[in-house]
Steps between C-alpha positions, in 0.01 A plus 500: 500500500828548701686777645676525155218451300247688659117489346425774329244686773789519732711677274242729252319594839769641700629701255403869433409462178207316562347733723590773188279282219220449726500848672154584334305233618156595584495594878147603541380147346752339772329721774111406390587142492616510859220689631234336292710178683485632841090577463459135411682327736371738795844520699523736791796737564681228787516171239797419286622477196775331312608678183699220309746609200424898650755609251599887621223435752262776337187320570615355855580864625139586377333230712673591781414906473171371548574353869551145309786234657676463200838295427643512178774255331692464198744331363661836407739634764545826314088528458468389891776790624310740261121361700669578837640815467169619337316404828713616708536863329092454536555392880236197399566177705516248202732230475706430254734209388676279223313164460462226235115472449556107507587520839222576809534848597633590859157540647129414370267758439132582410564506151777397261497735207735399180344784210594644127683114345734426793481132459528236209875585467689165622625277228386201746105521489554339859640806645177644415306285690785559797441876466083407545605255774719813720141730393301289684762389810535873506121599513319472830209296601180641318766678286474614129775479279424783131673389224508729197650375163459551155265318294638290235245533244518895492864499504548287183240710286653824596845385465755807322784308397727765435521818665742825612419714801688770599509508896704755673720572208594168455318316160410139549464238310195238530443207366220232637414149396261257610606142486524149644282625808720797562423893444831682468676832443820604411606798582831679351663853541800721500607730773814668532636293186473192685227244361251308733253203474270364694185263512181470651338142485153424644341159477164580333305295795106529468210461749524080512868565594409704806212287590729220475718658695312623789326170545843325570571738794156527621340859389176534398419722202250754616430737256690577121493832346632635194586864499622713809163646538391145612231391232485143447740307293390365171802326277363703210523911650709435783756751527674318759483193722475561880426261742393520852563180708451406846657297752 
Protein backbone atom coordinates (compact mmCIF):
# COMPACT_ATOMS: atom_id res chain seq x y z
CA UNK A 1 0.00 0.00 0.00
CA UNK A 2 1.63 3.33 -1.15
CA UNK A 3 0.50 6.62 -2.20
CA UNK A 4 0.39 5.13 -5.79
CA UNK A 5 -1.01 2.04 -4.96
CA UNK A 6 -3.48 2.82 -2.55
CA UNK A 7 -5.58 -0.26 -0.79
CA UNK A 8 -8.64 -0.58 -2.02
CA UNK A 9 -10.85 1.00 1.15
CA UNK A 10 -9.10 4.22 0.55
CA UNK A 11 -10.08 4.48 -2.86
CA UNK A 12 -13.81 2.49 -3.18
CA UNK A 13 -14.73 4.48 0.11
CA UNK A 14 -14.18 7.94 -0.85
CA UNK A 15 -15.79 7.77 -3.87
CA UNK A 16 -19.54 8.56 -4.49
CA UNK A 17 -20.36 5.60 -5.86
CA UNK A 18 -20.09 3.70 -2.91
CA UNK A 19 -22.32 5.66 -0.90
CA UNK A 20 -24.87 5.15 -4.26
CA UNK A 21 -24.72 0.98 -3.98
CA UNK A 22 -25.15 0.96 -0.37
CA UNK A 23 -27.72 3.87 -0.08
CA UNK A 24 -30.47 1.34 1.11
CA UNK A 25 -28.90 -0.06 3.92
CA UNK A 26 -31.19 -0.73 6.71
CA UNK A 27 -31.17 2.43 9.00
CA UNK A 28 -33.66 1.45 11.54
CA UNK A 29 -31.60 -1.95 12.24
CA UNK A 30 -28.41 0.52 12.61
CA UNK A 31 -30.51 2.69 15.09
CA UNK A 32 -31.84 -0.49 17.39
CA UNK A 33 -28.41 -1.83 17.57
CA UNK A 34 -27.13 1.40 19.06
CA UNK A 35 -29.80 1.85 21.48
CA UNK A 36 -30.16 -1.77 22.41
CA UNK A 37 -26.01 -0.93 22.88
CA UNK A 38 -26.45 2.09 24.90
CA UNK A 39 -29.18 0.14 27.42
CA UNK A 40 -26.48 -2.45 28.00
CA UNK A 41 -23.62 -0.66 28.66
CA UNK A 42 -25.60 1.96 30.94
CA UNK A 43 -23.66 5.22 29.73
CA UNK A 44 -24.91 8.57 30.90
CA UNK A 45 -25.33 11.63 28.63
CA UNK A 46 -21.51 13.32 29.86
CA UNK A 47 -19.23 9.95 28.83
CA UNK A 48 -17.58 9.50 25.50
CA UNK A 49 -17.47 7.80 22.69
CA UNK A 50 -15.12 7.02 19.89
CA UNK A 51 -16.80 6.11 16.61
CA UNK A 52 -13.89 4.40 14.60
CA UNK A 53 -14.28 3.98 10.62
CA UNK A 54 -17.69 6.58 11.19
CA UNK A 55 -17.92 6.57 7.48
CA UNK A 56 -20.45 9.79 6.63
CA UNK A 57 -20.69 9.91 10.42
CA UNK A 58 -24.54 8.86 10.40
CA UNK A 59 -24.37 6.94 13.53
CA UNK A 60 -21.80 9.39 15.37
CA UNK A 61 -24.22 12.43 14.74
CA UNK A 62 -26.97 10.14 16.32
CA UNK A 63 -25.03 9.55 19.56
CA UNK A 64 -24.34 12.88 19.94
CA UNK A 65 -28.25 14.19 19.40
CA UNK A 66 -28.65 12.28 22.38
CA UNK A 67 -26.23 14.61 24.62
CA UNK A 68 -23.41 11.80 23.86
CA UNK A 69 -19.42 13.10 23.48
CA UNK A 70 -18.92 11.64 20.33
CA UNK A 71 -15.70 11.83 17.92
CA UNK A 72 -15.82 10.27 14.77
CA UNK A 73 -12.80 9.25 12.29
CA UNK A 74 -12.23 7.86 9.02
CA UNK A 75 -9.91 7.28 6.77
CA UNK A 76 -12.18 9.02 4.20
CA UNK A 77 -11.57 12.76 3.90
CA UNK A 78 -14.53 13.19 1.57
CA UNK A 79 -16.86 10.96 4.19
CA UNK A 80 -15.21 13.10 7.25
CA UNK A 81 -16.05 16.76 5.38
CA UNK A 82 -19.52 15.22 4.60
CA UNK A 83 -19.74 14.11 8.96
CA UNK A 84 -18.84 17.76 9.77
CA UNK A 85 -20.90 19.73 7.80
CA UNK A 86 -23.87 17.45 8.82
CA UNK A 87 -23.22 18.45 12.51
CA UNK A 88 -22.72 21.57 12.07
CA UNK A 89 -25.99 22.24 9.82
CA UNK A 90 -27.50 20.24 13.09
CA UNK A 91 -25.48 22.75 15.44
CA UNK A 92 -24.42 19.26 17.40
CA UNK A 93 -20.91 19.53 19.05
CA UNK A 94 -19.36 16.26 17.59
CA UNK A 95 -16.01 15.95 16.40
CA UNK A 96 -14.96 14.87 13.49
CA UNK A 97 -11.61 13.85 11.77
CA UNK A 98 -9.50 11.67 9.22
CA UNK A 99 -7.66 8.85 11.11
CA UNK A 100 -6.11 5.44 10.31
CA UNK A 101 -7.85 3.01 12.81
CA UNK A 102 -4.24 1.47 13.39
CA UNK A 103 -3.23 4.45 14.94
CA UNK A 104 -4.54 5.66 18.77
CA UNK A 105 -7.11 8.18 18.32
CA UNK A 106 -6.43 11.87 19.50
CA UNK A 107 -8.10 11.41 22.84
CA UNK A 108 -9.46 8.21 24.85
CA UNK A 109 -12.91 7.83 25.50
CA UNK A 110 -15.59 5.72 27.35
CA UNK A 111 -16.11 3.54 24.59
CA UNK A 112 -14.42 2.72 21.29
CA UNK A 113 -17.07 1.70 18.83
CA UNK A 114 -15.78 0.08 15.30
CA UNK A 115 -19.58 -1.44 13.83
CA UNK A 116 -21.16 -2.99 10.37
CA UNK A 117 -17.35 -5.03 8.97
CA UNK A 118 -14.95 -2.08 9.39
CA UNK A 119 -12.02 -4.24 10.14
CA UNK A 120 -10.30 -7.45 8.67
CA UNK A 121 -9.27 -5.40 5.56
CA UNK A 122 -5.24 -5.17 5.81
CA UNK A 123 -3.35 -7.57 3.67
CA UNK A 124 -0.83 -7.79 6.81
CA UNK A 125 -2.95 -9.75 9.52
CA UNK A 126 -0.53 -7.65 11.88
CA UNK A 127 -2.13 -4.45 11.08
CA UNK A 128 -5.10 -5.99 12.50
CA UNK A 129 -3.80 -6.61 15.65
CA UNK A 130 -2.26 -2.76 15.40
CA UNK A 131 -5.79 -1.51 14.70
CA UNK A 132 -6.94 -3.71 18.21
CA UNK A 133 -3.75 -2.38 19.84
CA UNK A 134 -4.85 1.81 18.96
CA UNK A 135 -8.77 0.32 20.28
CA UNK A 136 -7.55 -0.34 23.42
CA UNK A 137 -4.65 2.68 23.83
CA UNK A 138 -7.62 4.68 22.73
CA UNK A 139 -10.27 3.35 25.30
CA UNK A 140 -10.18 4.69 28.82
CA UNK A 141 -9.64 3.00 32.06
CA UNK A 142 -12.79 0.75 32.81
CA UNK A 143 -13.47 1.38 29.08
CA UNK A 144 -15.40 -0.89 26.57
CA UNK A 145 -14.37 -1.21 23.20
CA UNK A 146 -17.94 -2.91 20.65
CA UNK A 147 -16.78 -4.57 17.86
CA UNK A 148 -19.34 -5.64 15.28
CA UNK A 149 -18.31 -7.91 12.30
CA UNK A 150 -19.70 -10.37 10.21
CA UNK A 151 -19.76 -13.90 10.98
CA UNK A 152 -17.89 -16.13 8.77
CA UNK A 153 -19.98 -19.10 8.84
CA UNK A 154 -23.25 -17.19 7.71
CA UNK A 155 -21.46 -15.34 5.13
CA UNK A 156 -20.13 -18.40 3.22
CA UNK A 157 -23.64 -20.25 3.18
CA UNK A 158 -25.43 -17.25 1.93
CA UNK A 159 -22.86 -16.32 -0.49
CA UNK A 160 -24.62 -14.87 -4.22
CA UNK A 161 -21.84 -15.11 -6.47
CA UNK A 162 -23.13 -13.18 -9.16
CA UNK A 163 -25.35 -10.37 -9.00
CA UNK A 164 -26.68 -6.80 -10.78
CA UNK A 165 -28.21 -4.01 -8.74
CA UNK A 166 -29.37 -1.07 -10.09
CA UNK A 167 -28.52 1.88 -7.58
CA UNK A 168 -29.30 5.37 -8.52
CA UNK A 169 -29.50 4.70 -12.18
CA UNK A 170 -26.33 3.26 -12.35
CA UNK A 171 -26.41 -0.98 -12.83
CA UNK A 172 -23.67 -2.80 -11.00
CA UNK A 173 -22.06 -5.60 -11.35
CA UNK A 174 -21.26 -8.16 -8.34
CA UNK A 175 -19.35 -10.81 -8.11
CA UNK A 176 -18.14 -12.49 -4.56
CA UNK A 177 -15.81 -15.35 -3.79
CA UNK A 178 -14.67 -16.91 -0.77
CA UNK A 179 -11.16 -18.18 -0.76
CA UNK A 180 -7.76 -18.68 0.85
CA UNK A 181 -9.18 -16.96 4.13
CA UNK A 182 -10.50 -13.99 2.25
CA UNK A 183 -14.32 -12.92 1.49
CA UNK A 184 -14.33 -10.62 -1.53
CA UNK A 185 -16.40 -8.57 -3.96
CA UNK A 186 -15.93 -7.12 -7.09
CA UNK A 187 -17.75 -4.58 -8.03
CA UNK A 188 -17.99 -3.15 -11.81
CA UNK A 189 -20.10 -0.36 -13.55
CA UNK A 190 -20.52 2.20 -16.23
CA UNK A 191 -21.33 5.80 -15.77
CA UNK A 192 -21.17 8.41 -18.21
CA UNK A 193 -19.45 5.83 -20.74
CA UNK A 194 -16.56 5.57 -18.60
CA UNK A 195 -16.03 1.98 -16.94
CA UNK A 196 -15.10 1.51 -13.17
CA UNK A 197 -13.84 -1.34 -10.85
CA UNK A 198 -13.37 -1.73 -7.61
CA UNK A 199 -12.88 -4.35 -4.70
CA UNK A 200 -13.83 -5.00 -1.36
CA UNK A 201 -11.62 -7.62 0.57
CA UNK A 202 -12.35 -8.68 4.17
CA UNK A 203 -10.28 -11.26 5.98
CA UNK A 204 -12.95 -13.77 7.11
CA UNK A 205 -11.52 -13.59 10.93
CA UNK A 206 -13.74 -15.66 13.47
CA UNK A 207 -14.27 -15.49 17.28
CA UNK A 208 -10.57 -17.28 18.20
CA UNK A 209 -9.13 -14.46 16.01
CA UNK A 210 -10.62 -11.73 18.18
CA UNK A 211 -10.02 -13.53 21.35
CA UNK A 212 -6.59 -13.90 20.21
CA UNK A 213 -6.44 -10.64 19.55
CA UNK A 214 -7.75 -8.91 22.49
CA UNK A 215 -5.71 -11.02 24.82
CA UNK A 216 -2.40 -9.64 23.24
CA UNK A 217 -3.43 -6.02 24.09
CA UNK A 218 -5.06 -6.74 27.28
CA UNK A 219 -9.12 -6.64 26.84
CA UNK A 220 -11.20 -8.84 28.41
CA UNK A 221 -14.13 -10.34 26.51
CA UNK A 222 -17.24 -9.54 28.45
CA UNK A 223 -20.12 -10.53 26.79
CA UNK A 224 -20.69 -11.96 22.76
CA UNK A 225 -23.87 -11.52 21.00
CA UNK A 226 -25.05 -12.43 17.74
CA UNK A 227 -27.71 -10.27 16.24
CA UNK A 228 -28.24 -6.42 16.87
CA UNK A 229 -31.03 -7.13 19.19
CA UNK A 230 -28.30 -8.56 21.56
CA UNK A 231 -29.27 -12.36 21.99
CA UNK A 232 -26.45 -14.52 22.61
CA UNK A 233 -24.10 -15.74 19.99
CA UNK A 234 -24.23 -19.31 18.96
CA UNK A 235 -21.78 -20.23 15.75
CA UNK A 236 -24.81 -22.05 14.35
CA UNK A 237 -27.83 -18.89 14.18
CA UNK A 238 -25.65 -16.12 14.68
CA UNK A 239 -26.47 -13.44 12.43
CA UNK A 240 -23.52 -11.57 13.31
CA UNK A 241 -20.51 -11.50 15.62
CA UNK A 242 -20.31 -8.59 18.15
CA UNK A 243 -18.11 -8.35 20.83
CA UNK A 244 -18.02 -6.24 23.85
CA UNK A 245 -14.55 -5.95 25.53
CA UNK A 246 -13.23 -4.14 28.37
CA UNK A 247 -10.19 -2.50 29.38
Amino acid sequence: MTEDNPAWYQTWFDTPYYHILYQDRDIAEATLFLQNLLAYLKLEQHQSILDVACGKGRHAIHLASQGFQVTGTDLSPNSISFAQEEAKSKALDAKFYVHDMRMPAQEQATVVLNLFTSIGYFEDKNDNQKAIQAFYDSTAAGGYVVIDFLHTPRVKKGLVADEVVIKGGIQFTLKRTFQAGWIQKNISFIDNGVTYAFQERVAALGLIDFKQMFEAVGFSVQDLFGDYNLNPFEVETAERLILIGRK
